[in-house]
HTML snippet that shows the backbone in 3Dmol.js (N, CA, C, O; Angstrom):
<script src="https://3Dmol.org/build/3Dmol-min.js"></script>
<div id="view" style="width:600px;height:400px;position:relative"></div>
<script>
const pdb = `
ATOM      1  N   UNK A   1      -3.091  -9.142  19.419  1.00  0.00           N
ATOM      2  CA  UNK A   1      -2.203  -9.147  18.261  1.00  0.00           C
ATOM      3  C   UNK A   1      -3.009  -8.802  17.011  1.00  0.00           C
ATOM      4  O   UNK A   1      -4.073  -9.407  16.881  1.00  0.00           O
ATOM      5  N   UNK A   2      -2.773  -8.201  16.373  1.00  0.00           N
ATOM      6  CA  UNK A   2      -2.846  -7.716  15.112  1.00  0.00           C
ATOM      7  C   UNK A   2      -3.085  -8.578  13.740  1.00  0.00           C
ATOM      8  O   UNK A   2      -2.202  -9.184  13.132  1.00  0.00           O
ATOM      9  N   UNK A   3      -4.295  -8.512  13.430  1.00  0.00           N
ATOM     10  CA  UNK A   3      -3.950  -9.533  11.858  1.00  0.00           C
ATOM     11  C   UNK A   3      -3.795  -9.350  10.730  1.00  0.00           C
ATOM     12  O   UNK A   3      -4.849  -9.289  10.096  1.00  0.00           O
ATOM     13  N   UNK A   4      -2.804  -9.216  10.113  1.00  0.00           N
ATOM     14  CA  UNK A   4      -2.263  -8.926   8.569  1.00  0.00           C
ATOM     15  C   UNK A   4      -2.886  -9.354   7.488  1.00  0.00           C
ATOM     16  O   UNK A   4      -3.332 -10.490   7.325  1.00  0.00           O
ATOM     17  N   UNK A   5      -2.933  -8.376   6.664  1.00  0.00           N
ATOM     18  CA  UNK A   5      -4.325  -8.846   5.762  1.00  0.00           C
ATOM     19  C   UNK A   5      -3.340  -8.728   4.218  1.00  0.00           C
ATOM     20  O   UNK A   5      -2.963  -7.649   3.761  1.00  0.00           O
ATOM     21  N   UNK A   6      -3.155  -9.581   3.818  1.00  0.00           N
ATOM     22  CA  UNK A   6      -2.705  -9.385   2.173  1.00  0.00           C
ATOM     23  C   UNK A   6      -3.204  -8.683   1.140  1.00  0.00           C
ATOM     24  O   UNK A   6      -4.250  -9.109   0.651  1.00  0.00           O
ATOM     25  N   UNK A   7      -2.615  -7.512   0.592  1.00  0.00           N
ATOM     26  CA  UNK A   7      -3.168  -7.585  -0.627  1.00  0.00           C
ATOM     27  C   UNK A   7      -2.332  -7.182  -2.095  1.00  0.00           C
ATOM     28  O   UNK A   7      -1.286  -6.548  -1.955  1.00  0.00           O
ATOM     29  N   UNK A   8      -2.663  -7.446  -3.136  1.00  0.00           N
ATOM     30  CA  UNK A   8      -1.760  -7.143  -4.255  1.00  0.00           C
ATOM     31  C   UNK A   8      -2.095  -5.716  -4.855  1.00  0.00           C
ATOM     32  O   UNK A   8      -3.185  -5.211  -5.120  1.00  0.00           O
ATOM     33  N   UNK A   9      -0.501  -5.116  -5.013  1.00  0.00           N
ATOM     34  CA  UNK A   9      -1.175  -3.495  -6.176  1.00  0.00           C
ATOM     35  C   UNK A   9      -0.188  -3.693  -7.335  1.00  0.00           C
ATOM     36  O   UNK A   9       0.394  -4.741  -7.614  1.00  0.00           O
ATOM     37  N   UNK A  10      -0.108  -2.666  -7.881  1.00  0.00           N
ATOM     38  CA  UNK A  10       0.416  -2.253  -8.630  1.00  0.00           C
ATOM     39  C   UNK A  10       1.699  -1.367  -9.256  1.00  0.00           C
ATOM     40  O   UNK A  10       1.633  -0.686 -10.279  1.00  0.00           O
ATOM     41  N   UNK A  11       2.514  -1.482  -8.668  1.00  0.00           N
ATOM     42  CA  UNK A  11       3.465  -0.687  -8.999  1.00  0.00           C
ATOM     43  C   UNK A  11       3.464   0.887  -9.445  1.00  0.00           C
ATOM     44  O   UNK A  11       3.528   1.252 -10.619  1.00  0.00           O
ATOM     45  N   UNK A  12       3.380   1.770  -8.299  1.00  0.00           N
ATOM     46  CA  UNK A  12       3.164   3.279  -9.321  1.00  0.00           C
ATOM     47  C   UNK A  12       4.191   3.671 -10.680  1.00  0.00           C
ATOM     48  O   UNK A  12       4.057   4.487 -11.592  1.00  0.00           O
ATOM     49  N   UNK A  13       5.315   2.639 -10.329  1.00  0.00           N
ATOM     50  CA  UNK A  13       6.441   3.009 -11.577  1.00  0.00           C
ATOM     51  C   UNK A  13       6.743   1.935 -12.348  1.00  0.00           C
ATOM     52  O   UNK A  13       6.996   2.121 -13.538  1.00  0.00           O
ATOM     53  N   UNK A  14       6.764   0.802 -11.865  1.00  0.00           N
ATOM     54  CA  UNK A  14       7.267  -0.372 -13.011  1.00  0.00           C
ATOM     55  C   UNK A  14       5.810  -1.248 -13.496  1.00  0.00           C
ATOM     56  O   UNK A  14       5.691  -1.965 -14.490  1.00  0.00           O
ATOM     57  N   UNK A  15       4.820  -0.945 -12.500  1.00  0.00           N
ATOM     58  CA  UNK A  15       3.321  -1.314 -13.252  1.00  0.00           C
ATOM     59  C   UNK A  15       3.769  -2.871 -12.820  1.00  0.00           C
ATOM     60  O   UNK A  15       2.938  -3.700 -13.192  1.00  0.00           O
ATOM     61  N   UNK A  16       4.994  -3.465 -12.062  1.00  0.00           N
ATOM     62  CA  UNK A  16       4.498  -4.990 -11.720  1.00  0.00           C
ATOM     63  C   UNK A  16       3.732  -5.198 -10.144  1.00  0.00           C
ATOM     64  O   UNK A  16       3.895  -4.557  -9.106  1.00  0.00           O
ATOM     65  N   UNK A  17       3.048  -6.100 -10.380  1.00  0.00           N
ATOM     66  CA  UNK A  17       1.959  -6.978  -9.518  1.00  0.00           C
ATOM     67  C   UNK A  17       2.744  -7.040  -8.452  1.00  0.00           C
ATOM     68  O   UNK A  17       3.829  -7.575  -8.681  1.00  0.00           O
ATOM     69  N   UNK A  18       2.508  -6.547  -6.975  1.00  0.00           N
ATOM     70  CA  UNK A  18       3.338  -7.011  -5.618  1.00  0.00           C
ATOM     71  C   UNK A  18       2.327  -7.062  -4.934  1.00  0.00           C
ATOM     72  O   UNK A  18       1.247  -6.477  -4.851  1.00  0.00           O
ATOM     73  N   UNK A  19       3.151  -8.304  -4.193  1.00  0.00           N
ATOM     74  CA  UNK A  19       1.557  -8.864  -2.915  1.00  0.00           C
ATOM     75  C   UNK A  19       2.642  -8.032  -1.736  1.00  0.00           C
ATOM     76  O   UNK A  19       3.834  -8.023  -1.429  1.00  0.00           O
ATOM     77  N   UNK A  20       1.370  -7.382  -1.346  1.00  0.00           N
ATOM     78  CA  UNK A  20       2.469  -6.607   0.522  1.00  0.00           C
ATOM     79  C   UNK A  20       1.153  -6.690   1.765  1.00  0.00           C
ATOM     80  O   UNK A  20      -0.027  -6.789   1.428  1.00  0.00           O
ATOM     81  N   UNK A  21       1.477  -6.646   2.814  1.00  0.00           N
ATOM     82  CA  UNK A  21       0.855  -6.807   3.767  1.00  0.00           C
ATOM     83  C   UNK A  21       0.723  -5.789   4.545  1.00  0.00           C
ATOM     84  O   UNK A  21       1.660  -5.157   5.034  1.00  0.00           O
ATOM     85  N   UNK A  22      -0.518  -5.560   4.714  1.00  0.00           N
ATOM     86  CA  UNK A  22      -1.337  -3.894   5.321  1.00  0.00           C
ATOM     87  C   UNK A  22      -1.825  -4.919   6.623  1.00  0.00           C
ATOM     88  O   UNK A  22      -2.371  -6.022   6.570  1.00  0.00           O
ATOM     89  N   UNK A  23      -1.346  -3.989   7.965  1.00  0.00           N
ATOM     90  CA  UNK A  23      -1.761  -4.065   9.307  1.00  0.00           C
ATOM     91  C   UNK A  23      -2.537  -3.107   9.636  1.00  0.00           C
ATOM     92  O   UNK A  23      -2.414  -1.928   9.304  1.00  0.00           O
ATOM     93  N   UNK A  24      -3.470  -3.642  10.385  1.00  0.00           N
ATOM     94  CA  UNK A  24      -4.454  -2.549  11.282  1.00  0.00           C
ATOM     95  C   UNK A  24      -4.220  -1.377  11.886  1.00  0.00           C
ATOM     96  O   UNK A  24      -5.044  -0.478  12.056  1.00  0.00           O
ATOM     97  N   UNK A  25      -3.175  -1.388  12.188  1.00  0.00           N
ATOM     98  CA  UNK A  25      -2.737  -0.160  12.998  1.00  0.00           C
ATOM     99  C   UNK A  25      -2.425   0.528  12.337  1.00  0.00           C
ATOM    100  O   UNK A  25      -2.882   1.629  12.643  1.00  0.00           O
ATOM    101  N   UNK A  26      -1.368   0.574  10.816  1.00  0.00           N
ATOM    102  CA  UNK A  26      -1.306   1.057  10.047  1.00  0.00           C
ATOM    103  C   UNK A  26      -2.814   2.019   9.309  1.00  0.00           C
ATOM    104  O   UNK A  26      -2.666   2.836   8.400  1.00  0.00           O
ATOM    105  N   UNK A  27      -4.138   1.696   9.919  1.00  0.00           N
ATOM    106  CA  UNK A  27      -4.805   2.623   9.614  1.00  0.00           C
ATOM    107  C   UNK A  27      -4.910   3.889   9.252  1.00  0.00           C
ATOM    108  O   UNK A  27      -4.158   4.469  10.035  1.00  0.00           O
ATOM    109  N   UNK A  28      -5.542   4.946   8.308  1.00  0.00           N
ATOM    110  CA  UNK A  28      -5.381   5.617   7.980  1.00  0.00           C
ATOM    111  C   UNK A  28      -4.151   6.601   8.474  1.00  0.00           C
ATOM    112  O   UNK A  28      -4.164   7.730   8.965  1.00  0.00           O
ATOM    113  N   UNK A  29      -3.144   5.745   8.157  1.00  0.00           N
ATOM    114  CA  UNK A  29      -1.738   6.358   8.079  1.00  0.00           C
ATOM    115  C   UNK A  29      -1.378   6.186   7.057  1.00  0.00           C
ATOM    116  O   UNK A  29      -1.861   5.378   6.263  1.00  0.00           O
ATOM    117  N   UNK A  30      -0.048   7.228   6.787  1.00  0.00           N
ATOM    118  CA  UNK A  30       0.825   6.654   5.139  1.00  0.00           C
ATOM    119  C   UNK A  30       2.170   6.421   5.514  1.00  0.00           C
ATOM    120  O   UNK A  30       2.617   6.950   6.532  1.00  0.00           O
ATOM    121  N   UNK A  31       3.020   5.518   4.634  1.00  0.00           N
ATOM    122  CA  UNK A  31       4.129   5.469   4.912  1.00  0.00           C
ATOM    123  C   UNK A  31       4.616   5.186   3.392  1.00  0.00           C
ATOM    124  O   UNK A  31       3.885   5.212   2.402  1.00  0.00           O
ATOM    125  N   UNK A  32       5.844   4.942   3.414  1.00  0.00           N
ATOM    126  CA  UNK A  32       6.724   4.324   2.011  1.00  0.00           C
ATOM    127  C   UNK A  32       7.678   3.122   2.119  1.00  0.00           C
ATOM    128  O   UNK A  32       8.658   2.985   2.850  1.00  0.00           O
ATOM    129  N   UNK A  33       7.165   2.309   1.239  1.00  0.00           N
ATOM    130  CA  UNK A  33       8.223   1.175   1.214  1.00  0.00           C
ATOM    131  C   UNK A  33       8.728   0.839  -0.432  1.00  0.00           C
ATOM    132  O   UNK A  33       8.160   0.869  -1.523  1.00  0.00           O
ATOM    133  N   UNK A  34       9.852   0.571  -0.046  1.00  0.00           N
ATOM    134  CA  UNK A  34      10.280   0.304  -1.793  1.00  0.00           C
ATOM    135  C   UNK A  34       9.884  -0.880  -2.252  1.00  0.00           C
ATOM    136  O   UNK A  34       9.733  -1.888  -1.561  1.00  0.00           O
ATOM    137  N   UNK A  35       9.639  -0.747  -3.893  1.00  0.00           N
ATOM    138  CA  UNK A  35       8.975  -1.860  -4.928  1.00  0.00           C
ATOM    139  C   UNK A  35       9.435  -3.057  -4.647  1.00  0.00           C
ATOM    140  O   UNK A  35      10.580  -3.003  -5.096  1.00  0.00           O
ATOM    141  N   UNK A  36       9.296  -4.064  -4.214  1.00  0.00           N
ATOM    142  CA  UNK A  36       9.978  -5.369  -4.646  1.00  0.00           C
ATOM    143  C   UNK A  36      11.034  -5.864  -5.902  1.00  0.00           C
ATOM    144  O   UNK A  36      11.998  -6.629  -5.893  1.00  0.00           O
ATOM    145  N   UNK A  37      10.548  -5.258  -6.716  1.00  0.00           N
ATOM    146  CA  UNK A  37      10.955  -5.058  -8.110  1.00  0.00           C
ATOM    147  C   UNK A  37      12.149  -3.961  -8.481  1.00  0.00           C
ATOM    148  O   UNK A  37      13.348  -4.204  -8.611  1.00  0.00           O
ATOM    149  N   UNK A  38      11.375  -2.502  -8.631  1.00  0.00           N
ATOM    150  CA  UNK A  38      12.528  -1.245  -9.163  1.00  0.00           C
ATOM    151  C   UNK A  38      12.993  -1.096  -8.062  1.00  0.00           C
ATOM    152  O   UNK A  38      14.213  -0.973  -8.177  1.00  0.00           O
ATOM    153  N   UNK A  39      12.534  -1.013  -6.564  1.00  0.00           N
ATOM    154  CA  UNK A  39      13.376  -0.930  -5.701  1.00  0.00           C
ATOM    155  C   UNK A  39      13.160   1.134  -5.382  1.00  0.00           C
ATOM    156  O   UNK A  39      13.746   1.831  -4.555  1.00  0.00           O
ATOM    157  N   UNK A  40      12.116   1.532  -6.415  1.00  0.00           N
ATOM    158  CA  UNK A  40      11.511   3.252  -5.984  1.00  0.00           C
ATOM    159  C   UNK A  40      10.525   2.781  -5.229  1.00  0.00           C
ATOM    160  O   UNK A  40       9.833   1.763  -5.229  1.00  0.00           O
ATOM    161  N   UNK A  41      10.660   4.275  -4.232  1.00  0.00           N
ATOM    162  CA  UNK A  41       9.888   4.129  -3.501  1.00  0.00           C
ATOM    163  C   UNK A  41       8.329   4.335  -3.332  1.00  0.00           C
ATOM    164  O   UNK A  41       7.848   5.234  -4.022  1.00  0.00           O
ATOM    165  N   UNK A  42       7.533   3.673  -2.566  1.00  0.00           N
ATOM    166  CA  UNK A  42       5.854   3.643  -3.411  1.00  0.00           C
ATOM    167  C   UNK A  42       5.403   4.302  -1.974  1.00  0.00           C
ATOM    168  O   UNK A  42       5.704   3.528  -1.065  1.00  0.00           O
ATOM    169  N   UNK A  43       4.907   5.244  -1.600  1.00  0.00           N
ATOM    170  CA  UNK A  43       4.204   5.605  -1.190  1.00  0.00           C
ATOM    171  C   UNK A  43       2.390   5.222  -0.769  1.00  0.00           C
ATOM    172  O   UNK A  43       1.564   5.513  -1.634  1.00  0.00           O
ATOM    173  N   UNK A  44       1.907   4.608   0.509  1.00  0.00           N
ATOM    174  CA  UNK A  44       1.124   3.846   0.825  1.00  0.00           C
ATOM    175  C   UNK A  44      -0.050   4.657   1.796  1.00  0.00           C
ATOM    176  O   UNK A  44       0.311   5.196   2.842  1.00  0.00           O
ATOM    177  N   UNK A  45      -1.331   4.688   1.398  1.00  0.00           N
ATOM    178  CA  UNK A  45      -2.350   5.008   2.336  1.00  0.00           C
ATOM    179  C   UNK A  45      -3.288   4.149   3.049  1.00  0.00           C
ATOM    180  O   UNK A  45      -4.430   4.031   2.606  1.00  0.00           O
ATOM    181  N   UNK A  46      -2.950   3.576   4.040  1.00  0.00           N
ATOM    182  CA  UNK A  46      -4.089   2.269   4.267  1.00  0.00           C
ATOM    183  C   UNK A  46      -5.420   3.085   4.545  1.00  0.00           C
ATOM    184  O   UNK A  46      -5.354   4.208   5.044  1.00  0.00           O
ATOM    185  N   UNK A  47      -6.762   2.434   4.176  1.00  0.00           N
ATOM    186  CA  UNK A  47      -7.927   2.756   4.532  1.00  0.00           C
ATOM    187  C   UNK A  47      -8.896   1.571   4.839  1.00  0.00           C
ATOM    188  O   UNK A  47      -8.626   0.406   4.544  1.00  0.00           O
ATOM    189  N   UNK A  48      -9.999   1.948   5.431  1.00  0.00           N
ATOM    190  CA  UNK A  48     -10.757   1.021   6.005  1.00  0.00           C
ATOM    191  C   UNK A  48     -12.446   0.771   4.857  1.00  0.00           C
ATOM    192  O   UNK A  48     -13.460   1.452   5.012  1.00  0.00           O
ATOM    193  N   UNK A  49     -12.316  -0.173   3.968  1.00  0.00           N
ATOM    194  CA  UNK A  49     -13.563   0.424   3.054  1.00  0.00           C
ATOM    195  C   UNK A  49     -14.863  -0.190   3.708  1.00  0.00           C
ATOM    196  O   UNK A  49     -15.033  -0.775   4.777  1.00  0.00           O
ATOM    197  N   UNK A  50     -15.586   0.100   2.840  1.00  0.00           N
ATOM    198  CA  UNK A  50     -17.114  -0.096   3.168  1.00  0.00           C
ATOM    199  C   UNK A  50     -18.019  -1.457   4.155  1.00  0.00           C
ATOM    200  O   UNK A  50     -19.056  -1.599   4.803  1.00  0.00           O
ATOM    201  N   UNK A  51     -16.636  -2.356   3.659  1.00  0.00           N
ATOM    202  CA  UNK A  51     -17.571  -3.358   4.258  1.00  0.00           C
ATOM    203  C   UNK A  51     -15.978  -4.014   5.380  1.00  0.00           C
ATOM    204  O   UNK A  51     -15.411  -5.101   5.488  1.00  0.00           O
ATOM    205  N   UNK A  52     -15.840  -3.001   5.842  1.00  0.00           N
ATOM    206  CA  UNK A  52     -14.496  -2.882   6.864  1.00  0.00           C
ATOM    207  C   UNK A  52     -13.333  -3.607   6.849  1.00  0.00           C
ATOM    208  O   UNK A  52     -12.931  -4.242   7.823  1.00  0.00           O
ATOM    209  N   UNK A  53     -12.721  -3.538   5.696  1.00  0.00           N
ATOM    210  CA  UNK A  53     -11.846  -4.444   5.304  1.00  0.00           C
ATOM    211  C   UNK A  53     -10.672  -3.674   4.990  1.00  0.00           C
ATOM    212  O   UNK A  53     -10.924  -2.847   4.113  1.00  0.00           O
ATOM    213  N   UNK A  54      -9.621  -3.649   5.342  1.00  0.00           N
ATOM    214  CA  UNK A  54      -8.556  -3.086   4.923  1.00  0.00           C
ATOM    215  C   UNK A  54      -8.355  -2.570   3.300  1.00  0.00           C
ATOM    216  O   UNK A  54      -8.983  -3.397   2.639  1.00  0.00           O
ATOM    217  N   UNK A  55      -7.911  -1.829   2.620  1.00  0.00           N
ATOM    218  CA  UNK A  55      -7.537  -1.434   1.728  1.00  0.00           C
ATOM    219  C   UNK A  55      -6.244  -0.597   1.689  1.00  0.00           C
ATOM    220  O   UNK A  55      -5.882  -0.107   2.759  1.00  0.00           O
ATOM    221  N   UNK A  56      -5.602  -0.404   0.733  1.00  0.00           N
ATOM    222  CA  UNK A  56      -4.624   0.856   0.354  1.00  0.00           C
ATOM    223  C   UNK A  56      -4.518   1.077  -1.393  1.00  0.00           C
ATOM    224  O   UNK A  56      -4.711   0.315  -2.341  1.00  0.00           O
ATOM    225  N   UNK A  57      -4.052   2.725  -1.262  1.00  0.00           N
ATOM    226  CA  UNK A  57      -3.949   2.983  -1.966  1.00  0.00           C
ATOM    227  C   UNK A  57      -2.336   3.513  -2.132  1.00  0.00           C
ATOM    228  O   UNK A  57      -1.651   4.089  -1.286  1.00  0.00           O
ATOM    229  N   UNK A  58      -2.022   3.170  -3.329  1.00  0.00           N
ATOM    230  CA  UNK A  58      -0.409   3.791  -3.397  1.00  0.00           C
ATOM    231  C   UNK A  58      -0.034   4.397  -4.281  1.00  0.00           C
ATOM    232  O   UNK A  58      -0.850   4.464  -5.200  1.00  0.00           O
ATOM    233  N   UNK A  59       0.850   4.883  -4.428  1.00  0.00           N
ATOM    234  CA  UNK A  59       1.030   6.834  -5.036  1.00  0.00           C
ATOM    235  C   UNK A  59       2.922   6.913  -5.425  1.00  0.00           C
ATOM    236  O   UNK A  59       3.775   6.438  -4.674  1.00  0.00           O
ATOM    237  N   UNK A  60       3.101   7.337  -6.218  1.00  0.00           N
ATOM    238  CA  UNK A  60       4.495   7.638  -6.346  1.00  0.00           C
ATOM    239  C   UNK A  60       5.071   9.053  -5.866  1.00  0.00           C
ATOM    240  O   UNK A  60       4.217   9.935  -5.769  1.00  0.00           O
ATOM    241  N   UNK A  61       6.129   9.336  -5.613  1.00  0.00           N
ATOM    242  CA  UNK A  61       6.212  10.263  -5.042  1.00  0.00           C
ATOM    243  C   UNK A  61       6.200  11.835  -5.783  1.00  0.00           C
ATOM    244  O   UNK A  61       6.393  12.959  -5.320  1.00  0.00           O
ATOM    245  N   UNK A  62       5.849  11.285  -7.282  1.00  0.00           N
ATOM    246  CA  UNK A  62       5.580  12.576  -8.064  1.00  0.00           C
ATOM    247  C   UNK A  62       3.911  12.665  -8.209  1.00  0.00           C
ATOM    248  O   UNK A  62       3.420  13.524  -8.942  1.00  0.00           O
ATOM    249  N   UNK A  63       3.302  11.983  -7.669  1.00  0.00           N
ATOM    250  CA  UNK A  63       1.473  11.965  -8.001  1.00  0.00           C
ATOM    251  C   UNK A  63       1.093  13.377  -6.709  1.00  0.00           C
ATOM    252  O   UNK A  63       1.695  13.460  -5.639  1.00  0.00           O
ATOM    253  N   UNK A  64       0.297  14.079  -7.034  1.00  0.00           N
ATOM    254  CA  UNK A  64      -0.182  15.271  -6.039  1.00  0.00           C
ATOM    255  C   UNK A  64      -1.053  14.092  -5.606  1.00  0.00           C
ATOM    256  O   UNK A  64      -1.274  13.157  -6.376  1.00  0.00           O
ATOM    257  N   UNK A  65      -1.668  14.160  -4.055  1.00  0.00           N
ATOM    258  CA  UNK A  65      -3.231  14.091  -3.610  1.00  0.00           C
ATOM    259  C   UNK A  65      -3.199  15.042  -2.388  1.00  0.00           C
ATOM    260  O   UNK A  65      -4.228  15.262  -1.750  1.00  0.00           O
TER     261      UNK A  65
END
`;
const viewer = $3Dmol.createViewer("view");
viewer.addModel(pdb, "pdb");
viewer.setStyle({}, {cartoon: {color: "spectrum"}});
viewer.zoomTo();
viewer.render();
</script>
């Protein structure tokens, strides 16, 4: 089983604080889930950083990468 790792971002559009939960498997995959808040949708990259710990980064759906 899989262990869910918490973490808080930032809102790409309303800029409020949401705690969401990034799974392992979800590894360098992206997906979209809507804000807690505005309810637009945030666009999500999980990654694995340096000292192997889950991370993401999230993106609105007007940001290029």
């Amino acid at each position: 089983m899989n262990q869910l790792t918490e973490k808080s971002i930032g809102c790409p559009y309303c800029g409020e604080t949401i705690d969401v939960l990034l799974d392992a498997a979800d590894l360098d995959q992206q997906y979209i889930e809507d804000c807690q808040v505005c309810c637009k949708p945030i666009i999500f990259k999980v990654f694995e950083d340096a000292d192997a710990e889950l991370g993401v980064n999230v993106y609105s759906e007007d940001d290029a990468f």
